[in-house]
C-alpha positions as CSV (number, residue, x, y, z in Angstrom):
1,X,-73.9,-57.5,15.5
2,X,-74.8,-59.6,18.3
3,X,-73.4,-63.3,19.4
4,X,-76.5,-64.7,20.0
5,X,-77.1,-64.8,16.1
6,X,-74.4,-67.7,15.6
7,X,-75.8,-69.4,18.5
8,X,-78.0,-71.6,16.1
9,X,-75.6,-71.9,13.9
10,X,-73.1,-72.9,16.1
11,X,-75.4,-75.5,17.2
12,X,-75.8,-76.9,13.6
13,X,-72.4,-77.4,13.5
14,X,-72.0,-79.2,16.8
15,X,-74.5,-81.3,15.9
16,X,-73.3,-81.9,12.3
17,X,-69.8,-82.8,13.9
18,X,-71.3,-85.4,16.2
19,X,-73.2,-87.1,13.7
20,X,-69.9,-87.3,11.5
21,X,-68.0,-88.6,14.3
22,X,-70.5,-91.2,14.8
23,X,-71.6,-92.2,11.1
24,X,-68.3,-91.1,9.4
25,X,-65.8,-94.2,9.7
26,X,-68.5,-96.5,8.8
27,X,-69.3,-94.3,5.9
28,X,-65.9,-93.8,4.9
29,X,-65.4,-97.3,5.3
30,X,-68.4,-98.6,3.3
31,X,-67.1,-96.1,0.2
32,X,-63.8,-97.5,0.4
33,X,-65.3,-101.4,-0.3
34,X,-68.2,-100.1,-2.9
35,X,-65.0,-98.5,-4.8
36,X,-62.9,-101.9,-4.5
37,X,-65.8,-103.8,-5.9
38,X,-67.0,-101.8,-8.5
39,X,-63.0,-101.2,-9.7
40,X,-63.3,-105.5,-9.9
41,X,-66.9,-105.2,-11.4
42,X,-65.3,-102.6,-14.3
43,X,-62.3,-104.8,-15.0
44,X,-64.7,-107.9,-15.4
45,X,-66.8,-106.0,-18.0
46,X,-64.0,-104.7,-19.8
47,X,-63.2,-108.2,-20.8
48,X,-59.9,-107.5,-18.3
49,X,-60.3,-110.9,-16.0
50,X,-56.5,-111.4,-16.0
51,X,-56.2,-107.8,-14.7
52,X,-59.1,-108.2,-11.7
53,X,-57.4,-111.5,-10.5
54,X,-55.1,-108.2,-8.9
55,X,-58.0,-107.9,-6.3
56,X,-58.2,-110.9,-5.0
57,X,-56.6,-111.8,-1.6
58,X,-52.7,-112.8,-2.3
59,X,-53.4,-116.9,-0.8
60,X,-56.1,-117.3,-3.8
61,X,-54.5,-115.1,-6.4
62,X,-52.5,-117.8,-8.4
63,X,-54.9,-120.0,-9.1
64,X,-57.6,-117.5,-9.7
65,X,-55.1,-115.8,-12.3
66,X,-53.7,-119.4,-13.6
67,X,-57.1,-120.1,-14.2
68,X,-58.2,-116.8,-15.7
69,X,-55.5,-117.2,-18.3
70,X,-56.1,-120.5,-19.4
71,X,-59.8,-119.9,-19.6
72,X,-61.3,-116.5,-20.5
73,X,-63.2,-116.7,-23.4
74,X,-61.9,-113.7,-25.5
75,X,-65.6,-112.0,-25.9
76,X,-67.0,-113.2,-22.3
77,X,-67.7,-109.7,-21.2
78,X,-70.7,-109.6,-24.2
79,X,-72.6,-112.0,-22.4
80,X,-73.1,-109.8,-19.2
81,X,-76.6,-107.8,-19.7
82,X,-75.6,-106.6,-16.2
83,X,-73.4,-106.7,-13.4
84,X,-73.1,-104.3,-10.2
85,X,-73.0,-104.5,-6.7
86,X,-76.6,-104.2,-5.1
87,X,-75.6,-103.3,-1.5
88,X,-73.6,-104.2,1.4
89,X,-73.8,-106.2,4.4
90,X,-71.4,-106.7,7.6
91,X,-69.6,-109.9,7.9
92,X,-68.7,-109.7,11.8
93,X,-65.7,-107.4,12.0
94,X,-64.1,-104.0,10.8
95,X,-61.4,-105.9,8.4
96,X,-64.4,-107.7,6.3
97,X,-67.8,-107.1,4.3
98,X,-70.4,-109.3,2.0
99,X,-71.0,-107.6,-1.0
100,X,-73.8,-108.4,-2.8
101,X,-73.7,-108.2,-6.9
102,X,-76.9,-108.6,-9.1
103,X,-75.4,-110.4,-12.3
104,X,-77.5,-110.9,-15.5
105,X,-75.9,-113.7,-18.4
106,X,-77.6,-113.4,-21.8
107,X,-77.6,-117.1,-23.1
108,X,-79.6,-118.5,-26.1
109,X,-81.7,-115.6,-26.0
110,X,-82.9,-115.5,-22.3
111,X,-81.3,-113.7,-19.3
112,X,-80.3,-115.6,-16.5
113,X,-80.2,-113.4,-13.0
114,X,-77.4,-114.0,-10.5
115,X,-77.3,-113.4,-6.7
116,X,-73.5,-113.3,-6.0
117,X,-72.7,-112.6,-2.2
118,X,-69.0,-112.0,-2.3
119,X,-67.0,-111.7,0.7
120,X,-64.3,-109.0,1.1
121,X,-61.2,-108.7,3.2
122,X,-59.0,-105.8,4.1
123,X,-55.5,-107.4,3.3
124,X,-52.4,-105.0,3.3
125,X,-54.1,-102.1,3.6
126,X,-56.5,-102.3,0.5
127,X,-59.9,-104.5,0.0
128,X,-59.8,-107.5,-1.4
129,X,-62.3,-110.1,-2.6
130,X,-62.3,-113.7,-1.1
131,X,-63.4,-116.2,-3.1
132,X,-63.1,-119.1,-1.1
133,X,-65.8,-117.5,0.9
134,X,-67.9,-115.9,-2.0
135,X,-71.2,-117.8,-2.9
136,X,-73.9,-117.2,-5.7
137,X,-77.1,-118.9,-6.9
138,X,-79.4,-118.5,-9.9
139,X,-82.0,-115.6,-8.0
140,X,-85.1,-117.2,-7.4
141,X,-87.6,-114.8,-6.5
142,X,-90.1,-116.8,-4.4
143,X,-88.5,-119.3,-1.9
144,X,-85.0,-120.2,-1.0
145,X,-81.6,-119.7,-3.2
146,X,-79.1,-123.0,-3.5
147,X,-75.9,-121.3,-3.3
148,X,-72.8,-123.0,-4.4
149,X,-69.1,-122.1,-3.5
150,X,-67.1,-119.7,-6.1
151,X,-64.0,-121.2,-5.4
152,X,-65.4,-125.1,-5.5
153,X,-67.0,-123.8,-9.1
154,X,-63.3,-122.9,-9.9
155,X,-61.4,-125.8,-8.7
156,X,-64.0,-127.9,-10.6
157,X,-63.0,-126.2,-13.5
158,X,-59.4,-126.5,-12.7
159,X,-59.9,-130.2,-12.1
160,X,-61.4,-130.8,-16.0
161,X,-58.6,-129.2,-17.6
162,X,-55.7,-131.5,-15.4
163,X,-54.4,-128.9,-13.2
Protein backbone atom coordinates (compact mmCIF):
# COMPACT_ATOMS: atom_id res chain seq x y z
CA UNK A 1 0.00 0.00 0.00
CA UNK A 2 1.25 3.26 -0.87
CA UNK A 3 1.23 6.70 1.39
CA UNK A 4 0.14 8.73 -1.16
CA UNK A 5 -3.47 7.10 -0.87
CA UNK A 6 -4.14 8.88 2.66
CA UNK A 7 -2.78 12.02 1.33
CA UNK A 8 -6.39 13.23 0.47
CA UNK A 9 -7.63 11.95 3.27
CA UNK A 10 -5.29 13.43 5.44
CA UNK A 11 -6.17 16.62 3.83
CA UNK A 12 -9.96 16.21 4.72
CA UNK A 13 -9.04 15.97 8.06
CA UNK A 14 -6.82 19.03 8.23
CA UNK A 15 -9.25 20.80 6.78
CA UNK A 16 -12.09 19.45 8.84
CA UNK A 17 -9.96 20.31 11.97
CA UNK A 18 -9.47 23.99 10.97
CA UNK A 19 -12.93 24.56 10.31
CA UNK A 20 -13.82 23.13 13.86
CA UNK A 21 -11.28 25.23 15.47
CA UNK A 22 -12.70 28.21 13.83
CA UNK A 23 -16.62 27.53 13.89
CA UNK A 24 -16.53 25.14 16.93
CA UNK A 25 -16.70 27.47 20.21
CA UNK A 26 -19.23 29.57 18.62
CA UNK A 27 -21.13 26.44 17.80
CA UNK A 28 -20.67 24.91 21.03
CA UNK A 29 -21.61 28.09 22.49
CA UNK A 30 -24.79 28.79 20.53
CA UNK A 31 -26.00 24.98 21.63
CA UNK A 32 -25.31 25.67 25.13
CA UNK A 33 -27.89 28.98 25.13
CA UNK A 34 -30.61 27.18 22.53
CA UNK A 35 -30.49 24.33 25.46
CA UNK A 36 -30.90 27.02 28.34
CA UNK A 37 -33.81 28.59 26.59
CA UNK A 38 -35.63 25.80 25.44
CA UNK A 39 -35.16 23.99 29.26
CA UNK A 40 -37.08 27.71 30.27
CA UNK A 41 -39.50 27.34 27.20
CA UNK A 42 -40.41 23.52 28.50
CA UNK A 43 -40.81 24.51 32.10
CA UNK A 44 -43.24 27.47 30.95
CA UNK A 45 -45.33 24.95 29.01
CA UNK A 46 -45.52 22.51 31.58
CA UNK A 47 -47.44 24.94 33.61
CA UNK A 48 -43.94 24.84 35.92
CA UNK A 49 -43.47 28.96 36.09
CA UNK A 50 -42.34 28.71 39.72
CA UNK A 51 -39.78 26.14 38.61
CA UNK A 52 -38.33 28.37 35.42
CA UNK A 53 -37.97 31.47 37.75
CA UNK A 54 -34.53 29.03 38.54
CA UNK A 55 -33.18 30.46 35.21
CA UNK A 56 -33.24 33.66 35.68
CA UNK A 57 -30.19 35.81 36.70
CA UNK A 58 -29.88 35.62 40.79
CA UNK A 59 -30.48 39.94 41.12
CA UNK A 60 -34.10 39.41 39.38
CA UNK A 61 -34.89 36.00 40.70
CA UNK A 62 -36.97 36.99 43.83
CA UNK A 63 -39.34 39.06 42.48
CA UNK A 64 -39.69 37.12 39.26
CA UNK A 65 -40.42 33.99 41.67
CA UNK A 66 -42.56 36.21 44.36
CA UNK A 67 -44.49 37.17 41.52
CA UNK A 68 -44.82 33.75 39.78
CA UNK A 69 -46.24 32.45 43.00
CA UNK A 70 -48.69 34.90 43.71
CA UNK A 71 -49.89 34.90 40.19
CA UNK A 72 -49.79 31.87 37.94
CA UNK A 73 -53.05 31.06 36.80
CA UNK A 74 -53.22 27.18 37.51
CA UNK A 75 -54.08 26.22 33.69
CA UNK A 76 -52.00 29.23 31.98
CA UNK A 77 -49.90 26.85 30.05
CA UNK A 78 -53.43 25.95 27.89
CA UNK A 79 -53.47 29.17 26.41
CA UNK A 80 -50.02 28.90 24.63
CA UNK A 81 -50.83 27.51 20.87
CA UNK A 82 -46.99 27.95 20.67
CA UNK A 83 -43.95 28.97 22.14
CA UNK A 84 -40.17 28.33 20.93
CA UNK A 85 -37.16 30.12 20.35
CA UNK A 86 -36.89 31.25 16.55
CA UNK A 87 -33.13 31.98 16.49
CA UNK A 88 -30.33 33.68 17.96
CA UNK A 89 -28.63 36.88 17.73
CA UNK A 90 -25.24 38.37 19.40
CA UNK A 91 -25.63 40.99 21.96
CA UNK A 92 -21.92 42.47 21.98
CA UNK A 93 -19.85 39.97 23.90
CA UNK A 94 -19.03 36.13 24.63
CA UNK A 95 -20.91 36.19 28.18
CA UNK A 96 -24.42 37.34 26.49
CA UNK A 97 -27.06 36.46 23.56
CA UNK A 98 -30.76 37.87 22.35
CA UNK A 99 -32.86 35.02 21.91
CA UNK A 100 -35.65 35.48 19.97
CA UNK A 101 -39.04 33.38 20.85
CA UNK A 102 -42.13 33.20 18.53
CA UNK A 103 -45.15 33.00 21.15
CA UNK A 104 -48.72 32.35 20.08
CA UNK A 105 -51.77 33.11 23.04
CA UNK A 106 -55.13 31.61 22.11
CA UNK A 107 -57.73 34.21 23.54
CA UNK A 108 -61.54 34.34 22.86
CA UNK A 109 -60.97 32.30 19.95
CA UNK A 110 -58.21 34.16 18.03
CA UNK A 111 -54.35 33.63 18.30
CA UNK A 112 -52.39 36.42 19.18
CA UNK A 113 -48.50 36.14 17.84
CA UNK A 114 -45.64 37.35 20.02
CA UNK A 115 -42.10 38.61 19.13
CA UNK A 116 -40.24 38.14 22.52
CA UNK A 117 -36.38 39.18 22.19
CA UNK A 118 -35.04 37.89 25.49
CA UNK A 119 -31.67 38.69 26.58
CA UNK A 120 -29.35 35.97 28.12
CA UNK A 121 -26.35 36.16 30.42
CA UNK A 122 -23.74 33.70 31.32
CA UNK A 123 -23.94 34.02 35.26
CA UNK A 124 -21.94 31.43 37.38
CA UNK A 125 -21.10 29.37 34.80
CA UNK A 126 -24.71 28.53 33.33
CA UNK A 127 -27.12 30.80 30.97
CA UNK A 128 -29.42 32.68 32.30
CA UNK A 129 -32.25 34.87 31.12
CA UNK A 130 -32.40 38.72 31.87
CA UNK A 131 -35.50 40.12 32.11
CA UNK A 132 -34.75 43.48 32.87
CA UNK A 133 -33.31 43.57 29.46
CA UNK A 134 -35.94 41.20 27.58
CA UNK A 135 -38.58 43.04 25.40
CA UNK A 136 -41.61 41.70 23.28
CA UNK A 137 -44.37 43.20 21.13
CA UNK A 138 -47.60 41.92 19.47
CA UNK A 139 -45.61 40.72 15.75
CA UNK A 140 -46.85 42.94 13.26
CA UNK A 141 -45.93 41.80 9.99
CA UNK A 142 -45.77 44.89 7.86
CA UNK A 143 -44.04 47.99 9.64
CA UNK A 144 -42.49 48.54 12.94
CA UNK A 145 -42.96 46.45 16.41
CA UNK A 146 -43.71 48.66 19.81
CA UNK A 147 -41.85 46.71 22.18
CA UNK A 148 -42.38 47.10 25.85
CA UNK A 149 -39.99 46.10 28.75
CA UNK A 150 -40.65 42.48 30.38
CA UNK A 151 -39.59 43.54 33.62
CA UNK A 152 -41.65 47.07 33.55
CA UNK A 153 -44.81 44.54 32.47
CA UNK A 154 -43.88 42.75 35.81
CA UNK A 155 -43.37 45.40 38.18
CA UNK A 156 -46.69 46.82 36.79
CA UNK A 157 -48.19 43.89 37.84
CA UNK A 158 -46.44 43.86 41.11
CA UNK A 159 -47.50 47.41 41.72
CA UNK A 160 -51.59 46.30 41.34
CA UNK A 161 -51.38 43.69 43.76
CA UNK A 162 -49.49 46.20 46.67
CA UNK A 163 -46.09 44.70 46.57
Amino acid sequence: MRASRFIPLGVIVAFAGILFAIYGPGWIRELAIRAAANEFISRVKAGKAVSACDLIVPAERDKALALARRFEPQDYQSYIYRLGVDYLEDAGGPDSAVVHLHLVVTEGGSRLPYDIRTLWRRTEGKWLLSLKDSVYAIYNPVGEMDYASVERALRSLGDEAGE
